[in-house]
DSSP file (Angstrom, degrees, kcal/mol; ACC not computed):
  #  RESIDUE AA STRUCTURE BP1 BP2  ACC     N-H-->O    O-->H-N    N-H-->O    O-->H-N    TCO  KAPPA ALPHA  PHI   PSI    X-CA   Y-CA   Z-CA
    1    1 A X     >        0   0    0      0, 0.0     4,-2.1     0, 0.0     5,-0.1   0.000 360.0 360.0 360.0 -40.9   59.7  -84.3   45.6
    2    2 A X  H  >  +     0   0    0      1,-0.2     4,-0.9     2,-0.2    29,-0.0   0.570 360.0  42.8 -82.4  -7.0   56.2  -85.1   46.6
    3    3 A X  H  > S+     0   0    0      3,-0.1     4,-1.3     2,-0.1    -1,-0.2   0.460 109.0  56.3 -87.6 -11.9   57.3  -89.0   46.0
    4    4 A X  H  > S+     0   0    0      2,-0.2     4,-1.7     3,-0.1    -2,-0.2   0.897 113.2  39.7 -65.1 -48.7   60.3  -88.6   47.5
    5    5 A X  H  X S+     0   0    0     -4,-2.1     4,-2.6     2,-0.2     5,-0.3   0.900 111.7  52.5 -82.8 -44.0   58.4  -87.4   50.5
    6    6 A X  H  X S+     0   0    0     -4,-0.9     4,-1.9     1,-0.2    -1,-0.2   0.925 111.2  51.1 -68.4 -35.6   55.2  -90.0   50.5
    7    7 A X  H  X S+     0   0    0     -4,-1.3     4,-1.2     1,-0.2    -1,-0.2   0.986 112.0  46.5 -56.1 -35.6   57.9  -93.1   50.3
    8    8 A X  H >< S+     0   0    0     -4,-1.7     3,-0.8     1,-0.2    -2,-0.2   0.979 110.7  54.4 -66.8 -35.4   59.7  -91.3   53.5
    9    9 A X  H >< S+     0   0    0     -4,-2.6     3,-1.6     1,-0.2    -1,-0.2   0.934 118.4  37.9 -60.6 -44.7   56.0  -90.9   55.1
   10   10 A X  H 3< S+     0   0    0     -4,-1.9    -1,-0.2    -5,-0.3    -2,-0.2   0.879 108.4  53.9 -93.2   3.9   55.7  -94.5   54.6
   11   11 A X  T << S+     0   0    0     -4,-1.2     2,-0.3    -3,-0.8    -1,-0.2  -0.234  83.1 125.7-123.2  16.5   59.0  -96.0   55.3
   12   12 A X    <   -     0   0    0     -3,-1.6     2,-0.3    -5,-0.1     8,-0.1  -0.781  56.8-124.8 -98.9 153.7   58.9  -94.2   58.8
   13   13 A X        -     0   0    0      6,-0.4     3,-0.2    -2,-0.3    10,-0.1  -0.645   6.3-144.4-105.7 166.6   59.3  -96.5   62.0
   14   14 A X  S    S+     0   0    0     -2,-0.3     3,-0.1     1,-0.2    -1,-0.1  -0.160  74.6  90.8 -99.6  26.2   57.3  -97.1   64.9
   15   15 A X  S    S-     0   0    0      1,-0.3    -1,-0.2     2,-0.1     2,-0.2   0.848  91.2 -16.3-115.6  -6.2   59.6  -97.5   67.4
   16   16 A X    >>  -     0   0    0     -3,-0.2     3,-3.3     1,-0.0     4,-1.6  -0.723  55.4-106.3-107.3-179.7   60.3  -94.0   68.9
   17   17 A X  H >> S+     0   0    0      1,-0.3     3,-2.0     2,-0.2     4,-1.1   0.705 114.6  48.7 -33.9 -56.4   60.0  -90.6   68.5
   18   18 A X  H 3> S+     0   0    0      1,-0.4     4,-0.6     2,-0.2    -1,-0.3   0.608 108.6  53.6 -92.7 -10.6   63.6  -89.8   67.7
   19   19 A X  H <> S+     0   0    0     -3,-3.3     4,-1.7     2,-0.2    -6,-0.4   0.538 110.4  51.6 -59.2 -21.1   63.9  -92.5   65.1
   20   20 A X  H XX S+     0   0    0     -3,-2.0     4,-1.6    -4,-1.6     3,-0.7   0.846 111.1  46.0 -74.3 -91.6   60.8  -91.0   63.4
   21   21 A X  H 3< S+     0   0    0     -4,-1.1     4,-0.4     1,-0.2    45,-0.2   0.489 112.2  46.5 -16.1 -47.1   62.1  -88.0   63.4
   22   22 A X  H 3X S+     0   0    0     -4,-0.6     4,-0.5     2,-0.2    -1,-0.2   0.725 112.0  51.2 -83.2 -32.7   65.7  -88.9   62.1
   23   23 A X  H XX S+     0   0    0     -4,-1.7     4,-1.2    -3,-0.7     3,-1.1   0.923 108.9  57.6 -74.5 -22.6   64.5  -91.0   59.4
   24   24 A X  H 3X S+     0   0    0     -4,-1.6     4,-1.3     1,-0.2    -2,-0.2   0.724 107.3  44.1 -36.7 -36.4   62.1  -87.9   58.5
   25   25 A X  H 34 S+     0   0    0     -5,-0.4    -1,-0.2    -4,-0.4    -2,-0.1   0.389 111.5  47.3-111.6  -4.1   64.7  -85.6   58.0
   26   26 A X  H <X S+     0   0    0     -3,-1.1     4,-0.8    -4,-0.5    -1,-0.2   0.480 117.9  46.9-119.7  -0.9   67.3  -87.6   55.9
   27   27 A X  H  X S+     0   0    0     -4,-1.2     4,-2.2     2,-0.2     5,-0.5   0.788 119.1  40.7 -82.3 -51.2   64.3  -88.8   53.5
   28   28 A X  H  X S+     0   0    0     -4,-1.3     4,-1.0    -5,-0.3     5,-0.2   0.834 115.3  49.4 -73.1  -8.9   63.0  -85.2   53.3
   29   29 A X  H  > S+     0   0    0      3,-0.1     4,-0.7     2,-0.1    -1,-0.3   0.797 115.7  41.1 -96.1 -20.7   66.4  -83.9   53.0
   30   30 A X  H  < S+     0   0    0     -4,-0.8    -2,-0.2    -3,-0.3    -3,-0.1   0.588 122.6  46.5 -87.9  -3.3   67.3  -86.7   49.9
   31   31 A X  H >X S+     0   0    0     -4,-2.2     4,-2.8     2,-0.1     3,-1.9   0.911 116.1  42.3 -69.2 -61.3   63.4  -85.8   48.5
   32   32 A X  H 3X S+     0   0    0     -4,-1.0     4,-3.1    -5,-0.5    -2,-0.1   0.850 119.0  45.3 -57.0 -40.0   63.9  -82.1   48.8
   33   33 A X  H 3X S+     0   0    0     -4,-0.7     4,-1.2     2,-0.2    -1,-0.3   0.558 105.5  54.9 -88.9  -4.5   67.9  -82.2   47.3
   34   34 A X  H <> S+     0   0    0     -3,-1.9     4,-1.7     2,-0.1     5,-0.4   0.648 114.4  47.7 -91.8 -58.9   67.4  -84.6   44.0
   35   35 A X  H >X S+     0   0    0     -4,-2.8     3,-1.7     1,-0.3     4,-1.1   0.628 111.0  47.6 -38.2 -66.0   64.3  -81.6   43.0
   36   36 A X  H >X S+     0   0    0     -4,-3.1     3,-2.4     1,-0.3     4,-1.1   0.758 117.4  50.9 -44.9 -47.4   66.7  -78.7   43.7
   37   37 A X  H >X S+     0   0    0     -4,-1.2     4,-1.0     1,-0.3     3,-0.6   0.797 112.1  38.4 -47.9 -39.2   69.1  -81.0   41.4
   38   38 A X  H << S+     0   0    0     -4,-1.7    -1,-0.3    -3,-1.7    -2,-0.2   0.650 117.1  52.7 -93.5  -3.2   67.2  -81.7   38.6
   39   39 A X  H << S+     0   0    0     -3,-2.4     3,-0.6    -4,-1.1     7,-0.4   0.520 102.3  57.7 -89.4  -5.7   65.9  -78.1   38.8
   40   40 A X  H X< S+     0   0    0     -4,-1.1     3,-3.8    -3,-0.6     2,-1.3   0.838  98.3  67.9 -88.0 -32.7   69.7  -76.6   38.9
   41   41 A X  T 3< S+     0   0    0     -4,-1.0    -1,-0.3     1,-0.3     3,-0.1   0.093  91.3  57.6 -72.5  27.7   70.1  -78.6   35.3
   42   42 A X  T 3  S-     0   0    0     -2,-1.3    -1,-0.3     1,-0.7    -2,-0.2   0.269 129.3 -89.2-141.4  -4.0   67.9  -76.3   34.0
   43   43 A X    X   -     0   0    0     -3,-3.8     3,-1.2     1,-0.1    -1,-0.7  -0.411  43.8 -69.9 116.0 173.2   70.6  -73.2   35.3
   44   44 A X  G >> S+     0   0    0      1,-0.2     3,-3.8    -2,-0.2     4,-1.0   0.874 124.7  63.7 -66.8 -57.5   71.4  -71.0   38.3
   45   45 A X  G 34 S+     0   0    0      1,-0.3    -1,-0.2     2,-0.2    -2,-0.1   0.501  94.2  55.0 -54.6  -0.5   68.0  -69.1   37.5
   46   46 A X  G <4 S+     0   0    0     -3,-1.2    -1,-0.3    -7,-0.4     3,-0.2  -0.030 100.2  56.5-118.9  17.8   65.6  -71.8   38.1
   47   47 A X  T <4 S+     0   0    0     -3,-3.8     2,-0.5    -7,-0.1     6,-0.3   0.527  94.2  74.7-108.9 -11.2   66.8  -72.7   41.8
   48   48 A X     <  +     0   0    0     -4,-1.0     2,-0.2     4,-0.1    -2,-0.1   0.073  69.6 126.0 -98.1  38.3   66.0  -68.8   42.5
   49   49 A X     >  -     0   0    0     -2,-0.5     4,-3.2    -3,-0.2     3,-0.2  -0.538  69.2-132.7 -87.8 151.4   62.3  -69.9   42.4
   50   50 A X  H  > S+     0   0    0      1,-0.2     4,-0.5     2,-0.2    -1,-0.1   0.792 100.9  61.1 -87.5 -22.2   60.4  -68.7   45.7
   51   51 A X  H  > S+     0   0    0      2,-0.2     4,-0.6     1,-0.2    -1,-0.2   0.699 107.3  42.7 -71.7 -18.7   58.7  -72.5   46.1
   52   52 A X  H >> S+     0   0    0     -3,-0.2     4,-1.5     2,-0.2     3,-1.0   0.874 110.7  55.0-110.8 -52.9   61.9  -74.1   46.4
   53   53 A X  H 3X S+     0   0    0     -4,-3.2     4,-0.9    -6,-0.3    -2,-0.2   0.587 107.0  51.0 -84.5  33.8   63.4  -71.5   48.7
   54   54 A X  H 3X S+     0   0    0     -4,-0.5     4,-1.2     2,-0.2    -1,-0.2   0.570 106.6  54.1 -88.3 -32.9   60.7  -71.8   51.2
   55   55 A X  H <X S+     0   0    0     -3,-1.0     4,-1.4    -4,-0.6    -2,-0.2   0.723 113.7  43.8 -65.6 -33.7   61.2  -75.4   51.1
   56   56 A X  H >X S+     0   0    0     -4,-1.5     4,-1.4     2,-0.2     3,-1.1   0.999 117.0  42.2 -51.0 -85.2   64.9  -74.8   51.9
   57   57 A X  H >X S+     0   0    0     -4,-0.9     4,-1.3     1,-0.4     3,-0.9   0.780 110.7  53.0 -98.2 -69.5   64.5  -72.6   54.2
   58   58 A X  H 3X S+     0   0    0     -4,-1.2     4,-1.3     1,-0.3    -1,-0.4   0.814 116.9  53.1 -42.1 -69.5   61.3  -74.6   56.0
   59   59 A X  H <X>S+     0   0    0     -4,-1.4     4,-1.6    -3,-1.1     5,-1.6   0.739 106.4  45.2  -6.6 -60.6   64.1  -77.5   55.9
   60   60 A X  H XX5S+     0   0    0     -4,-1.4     4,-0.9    -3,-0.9     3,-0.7   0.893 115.4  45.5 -68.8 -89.2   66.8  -75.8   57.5
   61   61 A X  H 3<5S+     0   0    0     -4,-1.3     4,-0.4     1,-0.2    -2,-0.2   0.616 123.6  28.0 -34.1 -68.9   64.7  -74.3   60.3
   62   62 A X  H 3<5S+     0   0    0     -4,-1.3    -1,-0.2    -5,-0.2    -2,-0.2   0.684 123.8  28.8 -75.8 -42.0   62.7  -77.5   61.4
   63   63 A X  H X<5S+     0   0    0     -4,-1.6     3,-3.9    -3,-0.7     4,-0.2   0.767 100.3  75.9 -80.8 -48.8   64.9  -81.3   60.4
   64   64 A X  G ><<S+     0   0    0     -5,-1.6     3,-0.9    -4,-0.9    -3,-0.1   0.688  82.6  61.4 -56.5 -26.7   68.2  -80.3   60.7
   65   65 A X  G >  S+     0   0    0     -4,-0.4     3,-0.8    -5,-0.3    -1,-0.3   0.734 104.8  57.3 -49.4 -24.8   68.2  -80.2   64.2
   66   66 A X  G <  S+     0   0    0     -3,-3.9    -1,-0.2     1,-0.4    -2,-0.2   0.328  80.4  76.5 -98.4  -3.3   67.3  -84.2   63.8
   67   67 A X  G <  S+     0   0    0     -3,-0.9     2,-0.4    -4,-0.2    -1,-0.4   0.460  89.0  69.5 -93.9   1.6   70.0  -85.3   61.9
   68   68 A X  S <  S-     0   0    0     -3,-0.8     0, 0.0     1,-0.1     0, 0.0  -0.971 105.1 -81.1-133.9 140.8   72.7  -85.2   65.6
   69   69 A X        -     0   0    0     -2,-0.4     2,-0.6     1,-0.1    -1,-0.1   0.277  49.4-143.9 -37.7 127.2   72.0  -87.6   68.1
   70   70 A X        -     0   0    0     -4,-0.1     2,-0.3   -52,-0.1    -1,-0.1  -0.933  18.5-110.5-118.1 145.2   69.1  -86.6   70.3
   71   71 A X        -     0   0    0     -2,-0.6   -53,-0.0     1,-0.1     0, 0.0  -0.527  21.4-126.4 -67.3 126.4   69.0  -87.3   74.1
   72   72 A X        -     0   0    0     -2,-0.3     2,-0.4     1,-0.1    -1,-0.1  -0.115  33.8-158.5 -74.8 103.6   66.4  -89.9   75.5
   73   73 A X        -     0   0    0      1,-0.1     2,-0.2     2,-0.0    -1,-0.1  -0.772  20.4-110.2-118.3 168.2   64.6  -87.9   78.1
   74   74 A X              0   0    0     -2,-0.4    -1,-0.1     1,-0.2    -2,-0.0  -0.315 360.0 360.0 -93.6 134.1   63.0  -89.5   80.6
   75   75 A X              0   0    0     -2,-0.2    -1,-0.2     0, 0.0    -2,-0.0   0.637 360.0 360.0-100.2 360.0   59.0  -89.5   80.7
């Protein structure tokens, strides 16, 4: 996950905020979703680890808003 996450850190663009933002949130959400996978191969008990749902959860609440279209407003 924590290479998942430094390629997305570096593979973010400069051209505005809500492109930062959207490419944040579908690299941290394909970082964040191969670990749960390769930790679900290991059974149902090893996704019910408290580091990984805090990471969910920290997910949910903060990115997801960024994946639908956000409006340009005007500075």
């Amino acid at each position: 996950m924590c290479a998942g996450l430094a390629m997305t850190y570096i593979l973010l663009p400069a051209d505005t905020s809500t492109d930062v933002y959207r490419v944040a949130a579908f690299g941290a959400a394909i970082a964040i979703g191969s670990g749960v996978l390769l930790e679900a191969q290991g059974g149902v008990r090893g996704l019910m680890r408290t580091d990984l749902l805090m990471l969910v959860a920290l997910f949910g609440l903060t990115l997801v808003e960024f994946f639908f279209p956000q409006d340009e407003s005007p500075n």
